[in-house]
TORRO-173260 format. One line per 5 residues: number of its first residue (from 1); for each residue x, y, z of C-alpha. Coordinates in nm, 3 decimals, always signed. Example, Ala and Ser with C-alpha at 12.3 -4.5 7.8 and 13.67 -1.06 7.14 Angstrom:
1	+1.230:-0.450:+0.780 ~ +1.367:-0.106:+0.714 $
//
This chain:
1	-1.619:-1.123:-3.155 ~ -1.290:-1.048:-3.350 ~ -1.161:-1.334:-3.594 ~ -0.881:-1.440:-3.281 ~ -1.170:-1.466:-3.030 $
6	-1.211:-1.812:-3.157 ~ -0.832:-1.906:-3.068 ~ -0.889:-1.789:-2.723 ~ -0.861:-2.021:-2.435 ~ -0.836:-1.996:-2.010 $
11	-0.539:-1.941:-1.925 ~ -0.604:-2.252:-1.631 ~ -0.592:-2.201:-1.255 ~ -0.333:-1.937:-1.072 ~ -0.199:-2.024:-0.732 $
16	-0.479:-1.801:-0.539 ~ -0.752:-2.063:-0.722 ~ -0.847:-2.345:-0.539 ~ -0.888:-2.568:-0.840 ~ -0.472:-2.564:-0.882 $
21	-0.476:-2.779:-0.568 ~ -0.688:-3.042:-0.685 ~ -0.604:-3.416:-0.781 ~ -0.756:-3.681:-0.947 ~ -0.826:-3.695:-1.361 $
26	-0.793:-3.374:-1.524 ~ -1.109:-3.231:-1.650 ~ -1.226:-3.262:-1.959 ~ -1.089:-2.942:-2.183 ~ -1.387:-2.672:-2.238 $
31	-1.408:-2.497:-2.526 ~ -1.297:-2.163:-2.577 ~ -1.633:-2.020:-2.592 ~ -1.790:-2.198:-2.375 ~ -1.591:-2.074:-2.085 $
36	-1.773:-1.978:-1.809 ~ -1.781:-1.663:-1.623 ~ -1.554:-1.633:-1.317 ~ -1.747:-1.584:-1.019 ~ -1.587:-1.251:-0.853 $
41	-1.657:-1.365:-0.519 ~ -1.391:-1.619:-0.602 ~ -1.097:-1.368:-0.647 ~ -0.833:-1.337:-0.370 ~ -0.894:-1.060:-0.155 $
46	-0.602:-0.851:-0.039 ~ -0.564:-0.906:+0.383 ~ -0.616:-0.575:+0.514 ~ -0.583:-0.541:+0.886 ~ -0.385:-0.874:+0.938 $
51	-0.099:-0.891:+0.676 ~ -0.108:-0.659:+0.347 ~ +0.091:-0.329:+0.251 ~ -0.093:-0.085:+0.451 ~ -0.068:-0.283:+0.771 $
56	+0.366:-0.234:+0.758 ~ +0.462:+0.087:+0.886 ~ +0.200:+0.109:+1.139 ~ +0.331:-0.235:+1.300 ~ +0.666:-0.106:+1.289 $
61	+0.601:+0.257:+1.447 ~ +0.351:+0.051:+1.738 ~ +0.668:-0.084:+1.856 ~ +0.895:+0.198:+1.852 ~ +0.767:+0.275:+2.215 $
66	+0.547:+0.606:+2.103 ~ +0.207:+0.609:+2.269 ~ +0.078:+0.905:+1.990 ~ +0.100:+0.593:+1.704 ~ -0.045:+0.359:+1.877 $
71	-0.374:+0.437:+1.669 ~ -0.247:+0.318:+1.360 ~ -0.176:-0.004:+1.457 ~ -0.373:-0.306:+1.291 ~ -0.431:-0.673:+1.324 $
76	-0.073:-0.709:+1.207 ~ +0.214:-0.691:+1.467 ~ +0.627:-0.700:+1.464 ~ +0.833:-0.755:+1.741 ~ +0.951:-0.410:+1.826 $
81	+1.261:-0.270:+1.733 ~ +1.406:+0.078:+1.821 ~ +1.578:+0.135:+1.450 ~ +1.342:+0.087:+1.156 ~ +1.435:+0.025:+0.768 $
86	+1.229:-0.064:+0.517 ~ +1.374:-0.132:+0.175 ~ +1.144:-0.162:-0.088 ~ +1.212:-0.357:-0.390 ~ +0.963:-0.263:-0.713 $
91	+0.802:-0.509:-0.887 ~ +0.982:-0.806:-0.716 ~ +0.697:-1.043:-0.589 ~ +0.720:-1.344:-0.343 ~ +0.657:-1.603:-0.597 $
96	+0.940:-1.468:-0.850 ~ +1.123:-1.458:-0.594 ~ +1.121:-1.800:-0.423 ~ +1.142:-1.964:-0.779 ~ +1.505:-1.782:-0.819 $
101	+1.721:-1.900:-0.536 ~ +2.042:-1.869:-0.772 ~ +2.023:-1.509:-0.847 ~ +1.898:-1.410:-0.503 ~ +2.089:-1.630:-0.226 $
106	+2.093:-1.382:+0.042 ~ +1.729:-1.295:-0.005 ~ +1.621:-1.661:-0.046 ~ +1.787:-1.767:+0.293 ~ +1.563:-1.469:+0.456 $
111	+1.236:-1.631:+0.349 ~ +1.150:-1.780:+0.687 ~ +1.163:-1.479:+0.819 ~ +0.879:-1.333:+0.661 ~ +0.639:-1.113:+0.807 $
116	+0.798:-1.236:+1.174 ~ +0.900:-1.522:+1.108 ~ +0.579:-1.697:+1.016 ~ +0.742:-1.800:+0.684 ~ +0.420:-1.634:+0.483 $
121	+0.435:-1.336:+0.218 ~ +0.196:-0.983:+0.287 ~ -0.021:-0.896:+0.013 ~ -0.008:-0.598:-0.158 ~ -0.348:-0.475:-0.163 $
126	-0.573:-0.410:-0.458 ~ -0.477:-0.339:-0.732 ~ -0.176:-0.461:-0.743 ~ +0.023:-0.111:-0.877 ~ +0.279:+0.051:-0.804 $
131	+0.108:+0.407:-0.715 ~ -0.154:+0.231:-0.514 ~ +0.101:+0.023:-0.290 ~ +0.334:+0.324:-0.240 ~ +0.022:+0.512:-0.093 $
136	-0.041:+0.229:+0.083 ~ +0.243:+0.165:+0.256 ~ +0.309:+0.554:+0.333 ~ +0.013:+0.598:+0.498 ~ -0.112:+0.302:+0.607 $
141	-0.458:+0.263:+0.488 ~ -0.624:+0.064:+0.184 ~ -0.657:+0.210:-0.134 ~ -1.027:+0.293:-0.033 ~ -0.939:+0.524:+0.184 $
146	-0.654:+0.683:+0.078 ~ -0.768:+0.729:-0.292 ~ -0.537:+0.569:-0.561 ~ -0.714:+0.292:-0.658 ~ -0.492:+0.230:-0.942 $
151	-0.249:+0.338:-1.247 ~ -0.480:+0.561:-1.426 ~ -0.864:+0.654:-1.264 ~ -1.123:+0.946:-1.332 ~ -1.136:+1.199:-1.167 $
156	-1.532:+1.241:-1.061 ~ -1.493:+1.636:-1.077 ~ -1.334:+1.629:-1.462 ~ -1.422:+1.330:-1.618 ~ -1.059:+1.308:-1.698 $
161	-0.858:+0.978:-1.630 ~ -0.600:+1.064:-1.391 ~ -0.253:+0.867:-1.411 ~ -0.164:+0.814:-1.027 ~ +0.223:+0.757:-1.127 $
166	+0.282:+1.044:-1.321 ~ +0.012:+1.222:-1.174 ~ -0.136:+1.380:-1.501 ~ -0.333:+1.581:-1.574 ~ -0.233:+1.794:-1.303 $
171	-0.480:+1.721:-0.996 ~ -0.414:+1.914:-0.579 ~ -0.205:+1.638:-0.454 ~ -0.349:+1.727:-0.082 ~ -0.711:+1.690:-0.243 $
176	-0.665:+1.365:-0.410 ~ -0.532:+1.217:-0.096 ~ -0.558:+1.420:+0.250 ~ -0.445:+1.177:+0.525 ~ -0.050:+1.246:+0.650 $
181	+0.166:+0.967:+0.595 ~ +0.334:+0.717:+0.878 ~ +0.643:+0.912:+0.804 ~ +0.464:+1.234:+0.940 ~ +0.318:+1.127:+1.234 $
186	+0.669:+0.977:+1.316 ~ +0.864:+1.222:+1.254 ~ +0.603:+1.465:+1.453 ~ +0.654:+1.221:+1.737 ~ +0.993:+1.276:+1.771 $
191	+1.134:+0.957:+1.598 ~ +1.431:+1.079:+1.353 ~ +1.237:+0.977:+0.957 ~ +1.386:+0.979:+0.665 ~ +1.358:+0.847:+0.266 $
196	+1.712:+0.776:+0.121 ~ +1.544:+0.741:-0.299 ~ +1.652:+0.821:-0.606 ~ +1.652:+1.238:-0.604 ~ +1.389:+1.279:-0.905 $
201	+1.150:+1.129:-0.662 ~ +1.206:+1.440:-0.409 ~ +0.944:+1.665:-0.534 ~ +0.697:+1.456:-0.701 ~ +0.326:+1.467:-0.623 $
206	+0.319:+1.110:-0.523 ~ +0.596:+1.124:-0.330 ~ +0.453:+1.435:-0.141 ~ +0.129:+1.231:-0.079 ~ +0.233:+0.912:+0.027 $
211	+0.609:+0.901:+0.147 ~ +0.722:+1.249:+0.278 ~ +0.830:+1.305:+0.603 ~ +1.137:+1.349:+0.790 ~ +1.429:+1.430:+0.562 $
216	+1.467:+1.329:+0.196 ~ +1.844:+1.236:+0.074 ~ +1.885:+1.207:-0.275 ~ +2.146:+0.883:-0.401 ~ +2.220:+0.797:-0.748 $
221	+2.359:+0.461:-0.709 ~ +2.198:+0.188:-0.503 ~ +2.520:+0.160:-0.324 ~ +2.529:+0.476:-0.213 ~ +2.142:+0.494:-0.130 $
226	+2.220:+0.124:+0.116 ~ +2.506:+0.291:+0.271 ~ +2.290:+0.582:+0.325 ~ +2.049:+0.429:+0.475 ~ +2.231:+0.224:+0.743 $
231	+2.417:+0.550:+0.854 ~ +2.111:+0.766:+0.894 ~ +1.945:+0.422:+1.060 ~ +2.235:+0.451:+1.362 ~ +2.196:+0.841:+1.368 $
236	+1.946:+0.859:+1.717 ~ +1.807:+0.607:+1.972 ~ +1.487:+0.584:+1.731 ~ +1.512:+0.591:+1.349 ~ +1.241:+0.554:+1.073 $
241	+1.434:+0.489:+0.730 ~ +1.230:+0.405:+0.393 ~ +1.481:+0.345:+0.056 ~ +1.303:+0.223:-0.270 ~ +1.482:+0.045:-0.566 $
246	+1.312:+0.078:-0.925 ~ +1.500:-0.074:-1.195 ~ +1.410:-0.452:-1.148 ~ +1.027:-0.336:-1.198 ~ +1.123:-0.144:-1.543 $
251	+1.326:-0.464:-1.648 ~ +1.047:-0.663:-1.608 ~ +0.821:-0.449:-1.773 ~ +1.055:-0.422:-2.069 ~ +1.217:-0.789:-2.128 $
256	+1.011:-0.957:-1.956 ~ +1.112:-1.201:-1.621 ~ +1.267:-1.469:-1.859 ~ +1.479:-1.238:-1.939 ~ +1.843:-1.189:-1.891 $
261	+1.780:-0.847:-1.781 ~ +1.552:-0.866:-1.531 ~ +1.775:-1.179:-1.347 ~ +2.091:-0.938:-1.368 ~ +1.887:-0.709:-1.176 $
266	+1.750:-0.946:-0.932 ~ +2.115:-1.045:-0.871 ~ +2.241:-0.684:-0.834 ~ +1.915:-0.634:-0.582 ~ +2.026:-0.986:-0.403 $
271	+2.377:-0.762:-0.343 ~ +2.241:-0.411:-0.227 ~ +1.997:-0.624:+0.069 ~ +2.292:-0.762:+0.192 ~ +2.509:-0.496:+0.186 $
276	+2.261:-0.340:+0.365 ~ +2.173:-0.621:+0.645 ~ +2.593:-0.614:+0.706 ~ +2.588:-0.221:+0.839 ~ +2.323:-0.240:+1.067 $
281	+2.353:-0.069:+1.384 ~ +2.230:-0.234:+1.721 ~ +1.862:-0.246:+1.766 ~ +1.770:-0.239:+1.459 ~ +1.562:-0.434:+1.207 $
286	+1.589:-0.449:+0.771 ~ +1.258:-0.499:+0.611 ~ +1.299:-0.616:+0.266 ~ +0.938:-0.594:+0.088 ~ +0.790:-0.486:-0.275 $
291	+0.521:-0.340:-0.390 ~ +0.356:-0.546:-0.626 ~ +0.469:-0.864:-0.865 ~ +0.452:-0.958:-1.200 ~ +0.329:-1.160:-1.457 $
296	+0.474:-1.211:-1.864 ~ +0.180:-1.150:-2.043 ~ +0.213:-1.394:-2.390 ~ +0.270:-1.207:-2.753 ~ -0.026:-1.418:-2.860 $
301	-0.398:-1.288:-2.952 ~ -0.511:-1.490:-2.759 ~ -0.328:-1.330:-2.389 ~ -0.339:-1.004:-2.556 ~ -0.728:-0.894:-2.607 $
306	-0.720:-0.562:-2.745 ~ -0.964:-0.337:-2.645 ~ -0.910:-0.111:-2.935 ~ -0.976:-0.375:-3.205 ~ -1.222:-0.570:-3.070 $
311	-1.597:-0.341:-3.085 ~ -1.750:-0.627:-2.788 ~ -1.551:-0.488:-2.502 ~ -1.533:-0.120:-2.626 ~ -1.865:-0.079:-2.669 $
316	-2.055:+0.124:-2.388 ~ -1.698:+0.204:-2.219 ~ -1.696:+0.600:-2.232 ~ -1.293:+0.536:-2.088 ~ -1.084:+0.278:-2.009 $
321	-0.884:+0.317:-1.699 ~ -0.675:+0.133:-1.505 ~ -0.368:-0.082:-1.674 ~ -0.361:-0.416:-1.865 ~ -0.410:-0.658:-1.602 $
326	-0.697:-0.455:-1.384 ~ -0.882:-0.196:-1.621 ~ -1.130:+0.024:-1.461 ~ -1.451:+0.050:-1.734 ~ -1.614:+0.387:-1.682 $
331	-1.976:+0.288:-1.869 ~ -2.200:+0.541:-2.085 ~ -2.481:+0.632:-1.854 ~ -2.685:+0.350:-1.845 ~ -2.458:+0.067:-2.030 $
336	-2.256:-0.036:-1.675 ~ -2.487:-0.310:-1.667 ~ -2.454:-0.431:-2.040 ~ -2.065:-0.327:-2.003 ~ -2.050:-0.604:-1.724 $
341	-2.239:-0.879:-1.852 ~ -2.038:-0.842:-2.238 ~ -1.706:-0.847:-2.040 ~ -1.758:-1.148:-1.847 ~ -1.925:-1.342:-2.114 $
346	-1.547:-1.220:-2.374 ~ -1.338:-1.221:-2.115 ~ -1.508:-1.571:-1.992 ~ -1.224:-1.750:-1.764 ~ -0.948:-1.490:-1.781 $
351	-1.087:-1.245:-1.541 ~ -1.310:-1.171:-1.271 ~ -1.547:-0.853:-1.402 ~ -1.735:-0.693:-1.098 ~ -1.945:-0.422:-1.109 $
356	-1.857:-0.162:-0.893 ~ -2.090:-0.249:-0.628 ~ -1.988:-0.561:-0.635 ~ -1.634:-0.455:-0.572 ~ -1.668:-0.267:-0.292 $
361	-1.897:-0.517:-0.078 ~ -1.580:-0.767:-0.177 ~ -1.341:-0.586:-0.029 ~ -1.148:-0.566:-0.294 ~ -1.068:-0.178:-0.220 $
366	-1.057:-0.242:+0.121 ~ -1.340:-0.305:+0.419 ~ -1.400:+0.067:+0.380 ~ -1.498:+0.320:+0.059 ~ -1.506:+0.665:+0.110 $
371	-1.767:+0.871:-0.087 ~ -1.476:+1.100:-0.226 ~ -1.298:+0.744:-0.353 ~ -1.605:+0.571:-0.488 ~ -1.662:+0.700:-0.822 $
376	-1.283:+0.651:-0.891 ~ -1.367:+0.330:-0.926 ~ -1.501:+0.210:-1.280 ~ -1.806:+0.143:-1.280 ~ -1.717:-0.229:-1.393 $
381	-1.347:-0.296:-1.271 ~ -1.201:-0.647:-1.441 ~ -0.873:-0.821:-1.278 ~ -0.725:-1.088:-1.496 ~ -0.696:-1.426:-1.290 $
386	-0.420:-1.649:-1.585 ~ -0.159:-1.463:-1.804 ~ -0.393:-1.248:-2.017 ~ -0.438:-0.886:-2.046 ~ -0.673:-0.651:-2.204 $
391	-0.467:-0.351:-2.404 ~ -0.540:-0.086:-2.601 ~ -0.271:-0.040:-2.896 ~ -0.389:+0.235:-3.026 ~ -0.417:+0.454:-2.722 $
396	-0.189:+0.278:-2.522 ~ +0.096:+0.177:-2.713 ~ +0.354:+0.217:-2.515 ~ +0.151:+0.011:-2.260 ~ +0.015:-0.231:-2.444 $
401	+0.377:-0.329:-2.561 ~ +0.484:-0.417:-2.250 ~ +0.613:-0.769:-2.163 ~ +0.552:-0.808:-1.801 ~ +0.241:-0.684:-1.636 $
406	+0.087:-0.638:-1.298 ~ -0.208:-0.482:-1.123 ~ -0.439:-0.784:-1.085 ~ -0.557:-1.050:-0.779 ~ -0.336:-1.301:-0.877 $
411	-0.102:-1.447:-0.637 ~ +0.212:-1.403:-0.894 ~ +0.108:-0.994:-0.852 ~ -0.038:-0.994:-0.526 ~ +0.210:-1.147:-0.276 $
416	+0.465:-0.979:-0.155 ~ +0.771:-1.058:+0.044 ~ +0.848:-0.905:+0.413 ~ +1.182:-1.033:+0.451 ~ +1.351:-0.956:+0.802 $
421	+1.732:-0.915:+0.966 ~ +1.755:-0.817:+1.288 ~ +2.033:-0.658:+1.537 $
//
């Protein structure tokens, strides 16, 4: 181990872990390498089919009265509404949410009305990334079916890691992921679809993969894209409407959740919901969500393993995929085994290292892998269960700078908020 290995403690129970509910005397503290291995069948799994990302849009399109959708439906159900809107917030999870009901009044007094008014937050679906959720939510199906299982994967046919965001290098768009979104099918339907976004977003591959559909309308401001947005939801008996907000994600990311920043921004989104909510037309229904949360990942060696520095976890790993707080480890052939067993042992309490195998008969993809998806997957994938994340500052520097992180199981990253007005 590196000389700060010795320094390194668990980062204690999240509030997915069952042990954060106990009572009674504390235990006795463990030493820092004595830790034991996290078990990965004790990592939260996403709930596909009754109440995560991918199981949105097809509950709202079931109840939009068109017998063609009823297919997608899932486990999941909405009480119908003739005019759809979805705003999606990045990066601003349920649990960051609920603990700041000063900057966020009018979304804080909509919290009983998540996911219809059961009170209780979707998950996003695993990992927790922005790339992955947008795909999920567009076409509604788990990240082991439609492909992106996270920030950066390889691609099976180069070898190459593939960043899902930025989508470099350059991979067919229509290969990578092949199913037509929600917005598609609606639209083809005959219900009037559109994305009111930011206009960079128009042409990207992502965007062509996971959101298009219907009309795209191009807003600078966040004003203009809410205004937007509740005139094209009144424009025919049955509207589809998707906007997207970035900038509290990128604040987080930058200055962490602490931060100054990232409240202001919070605030500012607290002011485009409602301004939204009050230009509703009649039948219609505002679904205020996000993609993912976030977590402030400690300046300290001891939250910050770096896979650059420290020879354990790099050794055997022919790339490192993935992000900070969920790395996909694509092994040398023959070493996935090793890879695993080195990982748990340094990683110890602060993450839950499957093999792939493993994985995929969690769930953690999904109930379902397709062939094309499975080797995406690293052949060990870890997800970080306290505040700890494993960078890479040579290779990643601009990532491994970052204050605020997301991607893994945790409930601070995984829960999501489905926040509901109604007309």
């Amino acid at each position: 181990m590196t000389p700060g290995d010795t320094a390194r403690t668990s980062s204690g129970p999240t509030p997915s872990d069952p042990a954060a509910h106990r009572t009674g005397a504390p235990a006795p503290a463990v030493p820092p390498d004595e830790q034991p291995p996290l078990d990965p069948r004790t990592a939260p799994v996403p709930r596909y089919g009754h109440g995560s990302l991918a199981d949105l849009l097809p509950a709202v399109v079931s109840g939009q009265g068109v017998p063609e959708l009823a297919g997608l439906a899932t486990g999941f159900t909405l009480e119908p509404a003739d005019r759809a809107c979805v705003f999606l917030v990045d990066g601003m999870g349920w649990e960051a949410l609920a603990a700041h009901p000063d900057e966020a009044p009018f979304l804080t007094s909509l919290l009983a009305s998540s996911s219809n008014g059961s009170g209780a937050p979707l998950t996003s679906g695993f990992p927790s990334t922005t790339a992955t959720s947008l795909a999920s939510v567009g076409t509604g199906l788990p990240p082991g079916v439609h492909g992106l299982p996270g920030y950066t994967a390889r691609n099976p046919e180069t070898g190459e890691l593939m960043n899902q965001l930025r989508w470099q290098p350059w991979t067919d768009p229509y290969a990578w992921q092949p199913y037509p979104t929600v917005f598609q099918r609606a639209a083809t339907a005959g219900i009037a679809t559109c994305q009111v976004s930011a206009p960079h977003f128009e042409h990207t591959p992502l965007t062509r993969i996971a959101l298009s559909g219907g009309t795209f309308h191009g807003r600078l401001t966040g004003e203009e894209r809410m205004d937007l947005a509740a005139e094209r939801l009144g424009a025919a008996d049955r509207t589809l409407v998707y906007t997207y907000y970035a900038e509290l994600d990128g604040n987080g990311h930058r200055y962490g959740m602490d931060s100054d920043a990232w409240r202001g921004q919070l605030q500012y989104v607290d002011r485009l919901a409602q301004r939204l909510a009050e230009q509703l037309p009649p039948r219609a229904a505002l679904y205020v969500t996000a993609d993912h949360g976030m977590v402030d990942v400690p300046s300290t060696e001891r939250a910050r393993f770096d896979f650059d520095e420290d020879w354990e976890l790099s050794a055997g790993v022919a790339k490192l995929g993935g992000e900070g707080r969920m790395r996909h480890l694509y092994a040398v052939p023959g070493a996935a085994a090793d890879v695993a067993t080195v990982w748990r042992e340094v990683l110890a309490g602060d993450a839950w290292v499957a093999t792939r195998e493993e994985a995929v008969a969690l769930g953690w993809f999904g109930p379902h892998v397709e062939p094309r998806v499975r080797d995406r997957i690293g052949d060990v994938v870890a997800a970080m269960s306290g505040d700890a994340a494993v960078v890479a500052t040579r290779t990643e520097p601009n990532e491994s700078a970052l204050i605020g992180m997301h991607g893994s199981a945790t409930a601070a990253e995984q829960l999501v908020p489905l926040l509901e007005v109604r007309t």
